[in-house]
C-alpha positions in Angstrom: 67.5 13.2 -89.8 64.8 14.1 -92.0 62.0 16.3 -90.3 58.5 16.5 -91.1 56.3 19.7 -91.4 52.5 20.8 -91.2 51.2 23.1 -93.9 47.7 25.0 -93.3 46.3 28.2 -95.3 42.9 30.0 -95.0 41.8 32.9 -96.4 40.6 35.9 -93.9 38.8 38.4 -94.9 40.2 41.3 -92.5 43.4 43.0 -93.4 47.0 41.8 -92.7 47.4 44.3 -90.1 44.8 42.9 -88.4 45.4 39.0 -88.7 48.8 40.0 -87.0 48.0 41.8 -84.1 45.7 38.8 -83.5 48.5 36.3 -83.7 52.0 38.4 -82.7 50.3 39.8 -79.3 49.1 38.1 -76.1 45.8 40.3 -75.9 45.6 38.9 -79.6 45.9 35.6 -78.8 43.6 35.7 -75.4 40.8 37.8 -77.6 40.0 34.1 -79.7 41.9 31.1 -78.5 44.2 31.3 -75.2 43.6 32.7 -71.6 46.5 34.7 -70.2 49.6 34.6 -73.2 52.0 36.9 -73.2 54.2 37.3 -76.5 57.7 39.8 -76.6 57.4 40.4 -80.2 60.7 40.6 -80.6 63.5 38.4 -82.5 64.8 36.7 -79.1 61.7 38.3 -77.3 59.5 35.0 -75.8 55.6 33.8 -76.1 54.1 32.1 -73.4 50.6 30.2 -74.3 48.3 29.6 -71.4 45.2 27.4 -71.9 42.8 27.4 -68.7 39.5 24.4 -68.7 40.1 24.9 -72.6 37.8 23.5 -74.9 35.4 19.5 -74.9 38.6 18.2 -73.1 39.1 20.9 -70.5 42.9 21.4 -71.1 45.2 23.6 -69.2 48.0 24.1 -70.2 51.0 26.0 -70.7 53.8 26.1 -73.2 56.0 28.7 -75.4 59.4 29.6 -76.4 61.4 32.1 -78.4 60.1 34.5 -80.7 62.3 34.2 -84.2 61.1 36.5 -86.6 58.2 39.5 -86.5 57.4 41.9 -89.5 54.3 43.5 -89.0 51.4 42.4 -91.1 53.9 40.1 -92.6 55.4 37.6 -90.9 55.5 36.0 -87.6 57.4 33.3 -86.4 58.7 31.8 -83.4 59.2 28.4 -81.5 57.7 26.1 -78.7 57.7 21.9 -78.0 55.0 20.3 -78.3 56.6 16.7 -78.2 60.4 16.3 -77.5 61.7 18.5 -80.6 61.7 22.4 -80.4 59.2 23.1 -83.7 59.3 26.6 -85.4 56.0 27.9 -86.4 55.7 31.2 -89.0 52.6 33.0 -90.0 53.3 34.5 -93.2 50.5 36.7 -94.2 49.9 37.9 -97.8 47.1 40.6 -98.5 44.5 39.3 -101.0 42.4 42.0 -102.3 40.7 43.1 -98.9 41.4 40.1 -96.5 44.8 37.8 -95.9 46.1 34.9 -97.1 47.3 32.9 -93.6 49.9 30.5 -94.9 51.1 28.4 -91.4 54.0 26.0 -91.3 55.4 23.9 -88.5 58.3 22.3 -88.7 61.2 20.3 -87.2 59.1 17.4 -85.9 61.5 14.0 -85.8 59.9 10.6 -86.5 60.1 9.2 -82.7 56.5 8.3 -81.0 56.4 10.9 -79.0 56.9 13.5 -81.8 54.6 11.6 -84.2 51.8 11.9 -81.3 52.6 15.7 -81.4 53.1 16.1 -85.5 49.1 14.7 -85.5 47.8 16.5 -82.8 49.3 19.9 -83.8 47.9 19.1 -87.4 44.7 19.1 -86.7 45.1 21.6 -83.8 46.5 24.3 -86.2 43.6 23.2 -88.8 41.2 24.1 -85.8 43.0 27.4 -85.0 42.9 29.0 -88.0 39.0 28.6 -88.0 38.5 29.6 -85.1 40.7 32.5 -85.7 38.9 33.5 -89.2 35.5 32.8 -86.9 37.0 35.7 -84.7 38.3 38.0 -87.3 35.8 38.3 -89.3 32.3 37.2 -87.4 33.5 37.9 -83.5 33.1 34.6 -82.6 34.9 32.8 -80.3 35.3 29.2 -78.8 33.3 30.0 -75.5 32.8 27.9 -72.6 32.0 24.2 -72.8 29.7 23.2 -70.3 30.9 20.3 -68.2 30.9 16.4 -68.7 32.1 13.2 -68.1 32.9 11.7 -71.3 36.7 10.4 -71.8 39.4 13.1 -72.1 42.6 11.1 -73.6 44.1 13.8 -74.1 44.6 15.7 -70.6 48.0 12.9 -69.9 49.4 14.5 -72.6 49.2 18.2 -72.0 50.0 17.8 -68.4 53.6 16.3 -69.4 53.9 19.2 -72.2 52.8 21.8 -69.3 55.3 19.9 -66.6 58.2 20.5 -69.2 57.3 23.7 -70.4 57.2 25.3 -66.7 60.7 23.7 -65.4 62.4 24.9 -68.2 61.6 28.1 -67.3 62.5 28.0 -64.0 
């Protein structure tokens, strides 16, 4: 069966070293996008994502898998679920004069509903990350808190199932 596969670069203008330890490391991840990951950056180590009242929807969430590959200000790679297929993801990072060339892939996503509904929202999700991560990198912004509200979250349904899944097959 065919699979399909989500492409993002950026440009960031710190060094490679730098982009990694911000993607390959829990403290990395937690210092511009997640609250309380933990990543064995290891080939058959783990990373465990962990969103808390994250962003205008107020998601919390948690999901992760196996770490595949990790080269140090090279490459990173590992694998999670965000719909009903295990997707790899790899960060290959490519110094350009005196920033990084992020070049992200997903793939393995089937064409079924519930992994189309993934394939789009991890699309734009990564297209978000990486800005938010160049934000952090290079500015020392990050998301922040988003106050409160009562407008519709359609997405909280979702991320429920995804954390339900994620945390029995741990266990």
């Amino acid at each position: 069966m065919e699979t399909l596969s989500i492409h993002h670069r950026t440009f960031i203008n710190a060094t490679p070293d730098k982009v990694y330890e911000a993607v390959a490391t829990g403290a990395g991840w937690d210092a511009w996008f997640t609250q309380g990951t933990t990543v064995d950056a290891r080939p058959g180590g783990s990373i465990h994502f962990r969103f808390i009242d994250f962003g205008p929807d107020h998601i919390t969430l948690e999901d992760g898998g196996t770490v595949l590959e990790t080269v140090p200000g090279e490459k990173f790679v590992y694998q999670w679920t965000p719909g009903e297929s295990t997707t790899t993801i790899s960060f290959q990072l490519t110094k350009l004069g005196e920033g990084t060339l992020v070049s992200l892939v997903e793939s393995g996503y089937k064409r079924t509903d519930t992994d189309l509904k993934a394939f789009a929202d991890c699309a734009v999700g990564w297209g978000e990350a990486l800005t938010l991560l160049k934000y952090y990198l290079e500015h020392g912004v990050t998301y922040g808190v988003v106050p409160r509200h009562q407008m519709e979250k359609p997405m909280t349904e979702q991320y429920t199932k995804r954390t339900d899944n994620f945390v029995k097959s741990r266990q």
